[in-house]
N, C-alpha and C positions, 0 to 999 in steps of 0.2 A: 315301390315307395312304402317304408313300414307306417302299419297307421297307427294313430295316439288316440289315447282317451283322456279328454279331457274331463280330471274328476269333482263330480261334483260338488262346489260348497255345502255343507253340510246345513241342512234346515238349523234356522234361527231358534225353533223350542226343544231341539234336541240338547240331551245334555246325560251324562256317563259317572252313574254313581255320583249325581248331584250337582257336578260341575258341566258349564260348556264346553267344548273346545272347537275350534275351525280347525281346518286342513292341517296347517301348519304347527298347530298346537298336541294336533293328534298323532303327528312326529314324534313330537319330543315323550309325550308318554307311551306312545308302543316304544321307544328307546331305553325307557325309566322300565317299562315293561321287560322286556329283554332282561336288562343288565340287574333287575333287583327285584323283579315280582316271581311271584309264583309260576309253578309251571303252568297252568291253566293262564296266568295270565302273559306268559311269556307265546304263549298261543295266539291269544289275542295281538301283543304288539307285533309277531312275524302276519298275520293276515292286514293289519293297518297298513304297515310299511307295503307288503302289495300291493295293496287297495291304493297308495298313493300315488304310486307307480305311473309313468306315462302310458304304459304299455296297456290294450286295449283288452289282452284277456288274462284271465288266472289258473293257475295249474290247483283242479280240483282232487281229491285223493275221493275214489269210490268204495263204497265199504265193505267191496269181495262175499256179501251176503249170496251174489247169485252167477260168481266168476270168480275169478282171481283178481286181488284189491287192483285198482291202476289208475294213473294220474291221467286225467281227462282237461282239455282247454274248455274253460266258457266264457261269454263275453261278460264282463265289467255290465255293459248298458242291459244287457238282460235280466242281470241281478236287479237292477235299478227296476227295471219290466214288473218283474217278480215283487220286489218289495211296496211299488201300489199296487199289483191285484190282489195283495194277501190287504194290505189297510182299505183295500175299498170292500174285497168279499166279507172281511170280520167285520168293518165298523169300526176301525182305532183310528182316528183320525192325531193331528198334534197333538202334545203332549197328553197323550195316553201315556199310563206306566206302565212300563214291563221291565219283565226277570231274566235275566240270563242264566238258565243252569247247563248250557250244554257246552262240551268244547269245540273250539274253534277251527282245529282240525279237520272237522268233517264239514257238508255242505248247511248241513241246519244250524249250526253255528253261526259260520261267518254270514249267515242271513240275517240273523237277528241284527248284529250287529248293522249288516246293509240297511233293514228297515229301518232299525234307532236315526241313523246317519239319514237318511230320505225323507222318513217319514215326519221327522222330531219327534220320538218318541225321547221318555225322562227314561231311561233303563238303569239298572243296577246290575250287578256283575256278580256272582258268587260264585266257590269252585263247582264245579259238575261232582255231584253224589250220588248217590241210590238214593237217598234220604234229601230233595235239594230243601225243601221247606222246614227243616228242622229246628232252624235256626232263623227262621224268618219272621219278623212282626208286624208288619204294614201291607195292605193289602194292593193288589196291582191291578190292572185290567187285563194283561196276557202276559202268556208264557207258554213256552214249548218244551213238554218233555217226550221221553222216552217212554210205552207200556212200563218197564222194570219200574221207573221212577213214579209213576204213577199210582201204581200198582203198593207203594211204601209212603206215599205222600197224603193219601186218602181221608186221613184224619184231619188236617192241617189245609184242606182245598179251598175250605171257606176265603181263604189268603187272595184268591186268585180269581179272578169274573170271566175270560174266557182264558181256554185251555185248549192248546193244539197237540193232539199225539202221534209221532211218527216213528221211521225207522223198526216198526214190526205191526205185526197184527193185535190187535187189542183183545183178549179173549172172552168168552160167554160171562165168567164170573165176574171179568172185573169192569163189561159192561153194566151187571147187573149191580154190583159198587157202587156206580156213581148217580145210579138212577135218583136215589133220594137226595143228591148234593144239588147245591142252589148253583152252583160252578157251570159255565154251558164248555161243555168236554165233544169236541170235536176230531175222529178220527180222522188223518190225513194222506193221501194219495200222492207218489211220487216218487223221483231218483233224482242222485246228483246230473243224470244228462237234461232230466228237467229243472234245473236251479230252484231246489226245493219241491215243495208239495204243487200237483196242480190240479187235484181236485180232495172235496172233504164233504164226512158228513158227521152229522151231530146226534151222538149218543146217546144223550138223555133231555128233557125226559123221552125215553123210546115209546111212541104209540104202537109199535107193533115191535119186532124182533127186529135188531139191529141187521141182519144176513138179509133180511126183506126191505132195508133203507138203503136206496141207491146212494151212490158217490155222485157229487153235483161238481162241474167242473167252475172253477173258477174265471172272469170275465175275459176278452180275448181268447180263449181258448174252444177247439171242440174237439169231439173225440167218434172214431173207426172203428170196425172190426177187418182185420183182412182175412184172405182166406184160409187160415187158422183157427179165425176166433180170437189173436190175439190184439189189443186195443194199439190202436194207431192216433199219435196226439199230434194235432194240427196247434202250432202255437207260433206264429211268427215272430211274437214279441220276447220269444223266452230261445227261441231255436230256430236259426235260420232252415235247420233239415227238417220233414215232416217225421217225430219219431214214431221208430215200429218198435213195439215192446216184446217182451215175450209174458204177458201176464193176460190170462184168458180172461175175457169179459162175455157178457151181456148185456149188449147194447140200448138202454132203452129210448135215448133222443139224444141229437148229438151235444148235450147238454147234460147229461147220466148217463151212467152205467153200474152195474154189477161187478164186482171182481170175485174171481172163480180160483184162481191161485194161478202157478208159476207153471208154466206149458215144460219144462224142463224140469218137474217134479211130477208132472201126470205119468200115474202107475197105467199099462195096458197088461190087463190081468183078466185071462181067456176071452178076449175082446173086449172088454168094460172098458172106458177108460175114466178112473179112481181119480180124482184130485185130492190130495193130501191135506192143502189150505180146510178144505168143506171139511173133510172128517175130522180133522183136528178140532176145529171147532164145535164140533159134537161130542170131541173126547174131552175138552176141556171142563165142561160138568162135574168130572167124577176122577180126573188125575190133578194133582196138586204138585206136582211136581213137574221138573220140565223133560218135556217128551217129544217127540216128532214121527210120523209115521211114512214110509218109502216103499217104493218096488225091489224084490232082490228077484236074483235069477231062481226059474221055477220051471220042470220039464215039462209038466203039464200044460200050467196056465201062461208060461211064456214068463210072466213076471207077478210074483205072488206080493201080497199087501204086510209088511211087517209094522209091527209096532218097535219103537227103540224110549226107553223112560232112563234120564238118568237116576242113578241110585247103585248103591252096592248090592250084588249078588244075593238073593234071599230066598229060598224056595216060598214061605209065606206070602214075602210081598208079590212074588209072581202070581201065585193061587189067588190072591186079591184082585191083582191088576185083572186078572184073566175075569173073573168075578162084576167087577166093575165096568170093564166091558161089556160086556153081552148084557149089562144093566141097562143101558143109552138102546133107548127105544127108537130114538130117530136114526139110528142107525141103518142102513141096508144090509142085506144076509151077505151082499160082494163087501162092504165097508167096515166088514169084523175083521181086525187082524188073523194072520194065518201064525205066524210067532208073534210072541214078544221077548223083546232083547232086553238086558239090565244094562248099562252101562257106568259107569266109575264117575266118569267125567268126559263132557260132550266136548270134542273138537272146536271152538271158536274161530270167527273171524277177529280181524284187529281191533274191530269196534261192540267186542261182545258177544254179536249174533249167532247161534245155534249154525257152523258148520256142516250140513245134511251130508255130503260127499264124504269131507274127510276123518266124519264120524264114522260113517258106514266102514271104510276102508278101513280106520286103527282093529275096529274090531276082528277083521279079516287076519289081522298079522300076527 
């Protein structure tokens, strides 16, 4: 017997760029959406028309940052899960405002939109930029952007009273950004197999160094180490399987943890084993540009530590770069790059992200 999801009437104070709409009405505009909006918003109308759907789950698109992209099933009622633990862990309760700047596409998108729809949030909808607040005049209670977008919005954050950031790691500088902003800027924990973020922690003001602020899991949720060391999310509300990740942690209560970076990027380089995430974070200080560091094959040490910065070809800028390393004191003597590579332009995934693999490889050919 196929099962249905019966979808939910949409909270009474929710309302989309001013107006309301119920189940029915939010037809007709993801339709209006399709055939005559924007592409950002023709995103939107094709996730409604899902969403309205009998059908009990949704084909998610993942964002290939640590595989190959691929469409994943999650339950409809999960999202629903997800959209009250994000309004109970922040505090938005009805008619809170927020901002839509991301697209629909991916799973932080059609979230927003879930909580708007759940929670009654008043949202407004703008296209997804680099720049989203540029153009913006009233201020909101949340929004969710991307580090990039963050990272270009900094001037204009006053606009916005909390702030979730996901979809990458947020770096030393532009944690140190936001230290002075009245904005409370919360980094977020997550993947599309857990329907969004499901754990976060808050930026600034930092009493101590953000690397030393654990990640606090959000309500129904707790979190593992298996025999890895990679974090295991018990979440029944959000996933009927107990997920195993592959993102090393330390574990401090099943309520926190540390994240250490991507067990599938740890360099073993003559037994050390180098996590990329931590030194990048050290590298971030003193490289202004976008960079990432990996294991390449090494006869000695088994797998030597490179650095790769994008950029054109420079002997100078090398002799810097090289300069500016061995600068970063918190560095360890195994955690100095053994080359650094220039590269042109970094390989991408479909949603931006810095390609590690297929970066590595163009260089090769």
């Amino acid at each position: 017997m196929n099962e249905k999801f019966d979808v939910p009437e949409v909270h009474p104070d929710f309302k989309l760029n001013k107006l309301y709409f119920s189940i029915s009405d939010l037809q007709k505009v993801a339709y209006n959406y399709i055939k005559e909006g924007e592409h950002y918003e023709g995103l939107i109308g094709d996730f409604i028309l899902d969403w309205v759907k009998p059908s009990p789950y949704l084909e998610v698109q993942t964002s290939g940052s640590t595989g190959n992209p691929k469409k994943i099933r999650i339950k409809k009622e999960h999202m629903v899960n997800s959209a009250m633990a994000t309004g109970q862990f922040f505090d938005l309760p009805e008619k809170s405002t927020a901002l839509m700047c991301l697209p629909a596409n991916f799973i932080s998108g059609k979230m927003m939109l879930v909580r708007a729809m759940v929670l009654g949030w008043e949202m407004d909808l703008i296209p997804p930029s680099s720049n989203p607040l540029d153009h913006v005049f009233k201020t909101y209670d949340f929004c969710a952007m991307t580090p990039f977008q963050l990272d270009n919005s900094l001037g204009r954050l006053h606009l916005i009273k909390k702030l979730i950031v996901g979809g990458g790691a947020v770096s030393s500088p532009l944690q140190e950004m936001v230290q002075g902003i009245n904005t409370k800027v919360y980094e977020t924990f997550g993947m599309t197999e857990t329907v969004s973020h499901i754990a976060a922690k808050r930026l600034n003001p930092a009493k101590k160094r953000s690397d030393l602020i654990p990640f606090k899991v959000l309500p129904d949720i707790s979190v593992s180490a298996d025999e890895r060391g990679c974090l295991v999310v018990d979440a029944p509300k959000l996933s009927e399987d107990i997920i195993i990740t592959n993102d090393v942690v330390e574990i401090i209560t099943y309520k926190k943890f540390f994240w250490k970076g991507r067990i599938d990027n740890v360099v073993n380089s003559g037994g050390i084993k180098l996590f990329p995430e931590e030194i990048e974070s050290k590298l971030n200080s003193v490289i202004d540009r976008r960079f990432f560091v990996t294991g390449m094959p090494d006869d000695a040490l088994g797998e030597k530590l490179v650095l790769f910065v994008e950029a054109d070809f420079s002997e100078d800028l090398l002799e810097e770069l090289q300069k500016q390393v061995q600068s970063v004191e918190s560095l360890e003597k195994y955690e100095v790059p053994k080359k650094i590579y220039l590269i042109q332009k970094f390989e991408e995934t479909p949603n931006g992200k810095i390609h590690r693999e297929n970066t590595v490889t163009s260089r090769k050919k």
